[in-house]
N, C-alpha and C positions, 0 to 999 in steps of 0.2 A: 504494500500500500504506500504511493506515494507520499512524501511530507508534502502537507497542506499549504499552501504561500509560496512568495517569490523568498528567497535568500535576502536577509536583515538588510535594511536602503541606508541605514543611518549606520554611516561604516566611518565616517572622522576620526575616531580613536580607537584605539588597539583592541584588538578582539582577543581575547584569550581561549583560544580553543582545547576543551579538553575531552581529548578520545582514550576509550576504553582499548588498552591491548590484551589481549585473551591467548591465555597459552593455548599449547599446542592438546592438554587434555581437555580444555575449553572445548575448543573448537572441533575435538572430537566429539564433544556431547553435543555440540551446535548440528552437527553433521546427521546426527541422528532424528532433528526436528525436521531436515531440509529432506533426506528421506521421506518422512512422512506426506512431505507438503508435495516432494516431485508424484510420491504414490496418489496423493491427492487427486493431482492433477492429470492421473491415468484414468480414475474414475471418470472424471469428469469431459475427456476430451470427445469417447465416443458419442456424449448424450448433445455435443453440437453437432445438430440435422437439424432438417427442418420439420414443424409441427412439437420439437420439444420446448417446454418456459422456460425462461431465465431463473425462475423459483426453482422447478424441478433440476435441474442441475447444483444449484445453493444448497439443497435438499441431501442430494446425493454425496457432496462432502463433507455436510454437516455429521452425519451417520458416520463418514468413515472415521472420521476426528476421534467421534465417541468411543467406537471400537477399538481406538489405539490407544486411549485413553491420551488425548491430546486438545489444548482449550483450543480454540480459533481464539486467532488475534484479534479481527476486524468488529465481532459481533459485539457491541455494547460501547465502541472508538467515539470518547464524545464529540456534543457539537450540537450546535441548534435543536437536534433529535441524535439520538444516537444511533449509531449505525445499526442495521438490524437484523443484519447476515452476514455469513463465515466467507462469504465470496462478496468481492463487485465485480459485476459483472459489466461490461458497458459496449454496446451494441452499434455499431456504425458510425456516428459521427460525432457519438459519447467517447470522453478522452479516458478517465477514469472516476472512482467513487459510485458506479452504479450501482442503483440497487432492486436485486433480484425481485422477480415477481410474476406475474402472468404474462406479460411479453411472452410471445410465440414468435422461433426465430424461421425463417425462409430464408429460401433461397435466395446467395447472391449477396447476406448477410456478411461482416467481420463483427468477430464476438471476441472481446478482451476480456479473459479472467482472472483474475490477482487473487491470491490466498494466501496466507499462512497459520503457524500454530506456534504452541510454544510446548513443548517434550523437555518434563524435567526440568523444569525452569529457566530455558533454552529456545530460542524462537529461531524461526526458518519464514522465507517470504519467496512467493517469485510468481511470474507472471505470464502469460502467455497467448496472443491473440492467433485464433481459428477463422479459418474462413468456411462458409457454409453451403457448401456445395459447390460451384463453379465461380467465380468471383471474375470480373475484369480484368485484363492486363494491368493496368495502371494501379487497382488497387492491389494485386499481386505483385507487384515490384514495391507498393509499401510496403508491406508485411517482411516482404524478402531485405529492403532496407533495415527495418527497426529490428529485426532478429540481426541482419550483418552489424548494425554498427554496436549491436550488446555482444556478439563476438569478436569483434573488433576491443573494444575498451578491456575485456578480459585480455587480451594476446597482449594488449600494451603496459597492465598492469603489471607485466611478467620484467620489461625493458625499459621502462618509464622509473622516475624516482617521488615524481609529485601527482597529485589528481589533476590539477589544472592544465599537464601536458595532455592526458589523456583527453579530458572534455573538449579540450581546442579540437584535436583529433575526431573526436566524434559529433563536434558541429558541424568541422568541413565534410567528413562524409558524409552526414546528414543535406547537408547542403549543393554540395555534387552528385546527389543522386534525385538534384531536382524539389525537395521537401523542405517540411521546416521541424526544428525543436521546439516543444512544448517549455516557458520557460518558468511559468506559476508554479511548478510540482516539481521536487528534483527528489531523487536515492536519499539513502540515509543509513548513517550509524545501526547496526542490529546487534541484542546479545540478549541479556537480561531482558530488557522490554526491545519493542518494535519500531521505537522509533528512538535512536540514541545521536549522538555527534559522532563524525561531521555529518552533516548537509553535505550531498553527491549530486551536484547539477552534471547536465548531459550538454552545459556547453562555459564558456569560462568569461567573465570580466576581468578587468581591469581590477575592480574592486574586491573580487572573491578572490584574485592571485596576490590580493596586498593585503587581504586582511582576513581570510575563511579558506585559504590555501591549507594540506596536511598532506604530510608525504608517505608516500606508498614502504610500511614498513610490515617487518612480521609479527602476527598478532592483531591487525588491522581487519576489522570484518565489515564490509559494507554491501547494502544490498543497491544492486545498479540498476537505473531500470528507465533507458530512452523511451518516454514518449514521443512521436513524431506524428504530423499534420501534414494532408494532401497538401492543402493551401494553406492560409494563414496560421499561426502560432498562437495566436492569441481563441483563448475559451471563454466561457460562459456559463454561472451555474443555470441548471435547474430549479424550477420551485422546490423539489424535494428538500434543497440544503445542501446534497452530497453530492448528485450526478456533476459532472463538467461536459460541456459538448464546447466541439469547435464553434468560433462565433460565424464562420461561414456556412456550414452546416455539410462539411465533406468530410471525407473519413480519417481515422485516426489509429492508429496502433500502436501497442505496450507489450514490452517486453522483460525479464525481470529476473536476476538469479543473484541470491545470497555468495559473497564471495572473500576467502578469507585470502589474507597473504599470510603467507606460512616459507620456513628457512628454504626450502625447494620453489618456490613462487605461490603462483594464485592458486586457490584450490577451491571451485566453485561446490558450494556446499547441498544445492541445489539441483545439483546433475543425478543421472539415473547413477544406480548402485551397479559397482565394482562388483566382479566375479564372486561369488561369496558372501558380497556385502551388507549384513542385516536382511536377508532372503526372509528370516520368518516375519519382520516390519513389515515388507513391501506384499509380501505373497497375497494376503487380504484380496489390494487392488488388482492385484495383475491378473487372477480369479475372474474377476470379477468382467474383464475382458474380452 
């Protein structure tokens, strides 16, 4: 789940930024939420067709959560109303924050799902936009964009020493492949709770590399997660309080994986399980398949 707001405007004086570094048995327990949350999201990817709700999917992870004995993060995330499902779900030209319900998706749809949990007092997040049957070229080279450029900031995570090299990196690809960044919503610090320091934008200031700048060390866990817009950058809420939709009304996609740096590099905590890896966790989902 995206952090809510643009990155602090009143940057005059020194910011003190303080991040949480998470050893390496940390991170191993982090590992085990982000399992949960990729299985989550096995559940859930078959039930994008057409004729299925945005509830019944929300529905469908809520249950596996419970089964693993895992809280969702997002369900109860304050705010004008509090949020009031374990997913947002946000449907074509909705950016992110949406929220589940009878919506019936069709054909031609893109459907963004963002979930996480917290296992063990340990949270996992990540993200994933489906297209719903056949989609448009153009909107198929977003989708294929906003996954590249969260592949992208991962590979550079690995060679980079600062975030702000990366973000630069992934505005111009964002930006040469025709699109824009989302810039009200950026990544965020994960561990303990779900939304920690730093603030993770997906493109860089002047201002964020002078004063909300943090460098890429080990023990660093942040969850990344480019939103990108056909056309304009700039969104809009909803009456609900939570949806965001682009202010033009074209499509949008989100993509999203928990990622630690660790003395070997990045190690996405959010990928599918290693040979072996927590088999009786995931087994549930992949069942269920």
């Amino acid at each position: 789940m995206p952090f809510g707001g643009r990155l602090p405007v009143s940057l005059s004086g020194v910011f003190r930024l303080v991040v949480n570094l998470r050893s390496s048995r940390e991170i191993a327990q982090m590992r085990k939420a982000g399992l949960v949350v990729w299985a989550a999201h096995q559940i859930a990817r078959p039930l994008v067709r057409p004729g299925v709700t945005t509830g019944e999917i929300d529905a469908a992870v809520e249950t596996y959560f419970a089964g693993q004995g895992a809280t969702p993060l997002f369900k109860g995330v304050p705010g004008k109303v509090p949020f009031p499902s374990v997913c947002c779900i946000s449907v074509n030209d909705e950016v992110v924050h949406g929220i589940p319900g009878g919506r019936v998706l069709r054909p031609g749809d893109v459907v963004s799902i963002d979930t996480g949990c917290s296992l063990g007092g340990w949270c996992g997040d990540s993200a994933y936009t489906h297209p719903v049957g056949d989609v448009s070229a153009d909107v198929q080279r977003l989708l294929d964009c906003t996954s590249g450029v969260l592949a992208l900031a991962i590979e550079l995570m690995a060679v980079r020493n600062r975030w702000s090299d990366v973000a630069t990196e992934m505005a111009k690809y964002v930006r040469d492949h025709g699109f824009s960044v989302v810039e009200n919503f950026v990544g965020h610090g994960i561990g303990r709770s779900m939304h920690e320091d730093p603030q993770v934008p997906n493109f860089c200031t002047p201002a964020f590399r002078r004063n909300h700048d943090f460098e890429l060390e080990p023990g660093l866990v942040i969850a990344v997660e480019p939103m990108v817009n056909m056309g304009s950058k700039k969104v809009r809420p909803l009456d609900d309080h939570w949806t965001q939709s682009t202010i033009d009304g074209r499509p949008s996609a989100h993509f999203e994986h928990t990622v630690a740096i660790t003395e070997s590099g990045p190690a996405v905590l959010t990928y599918p399980p290693a040979s072996g890896e927590e088999e009786a966790a995931v087994a549930p989902a992949l069942g269920a398949l």
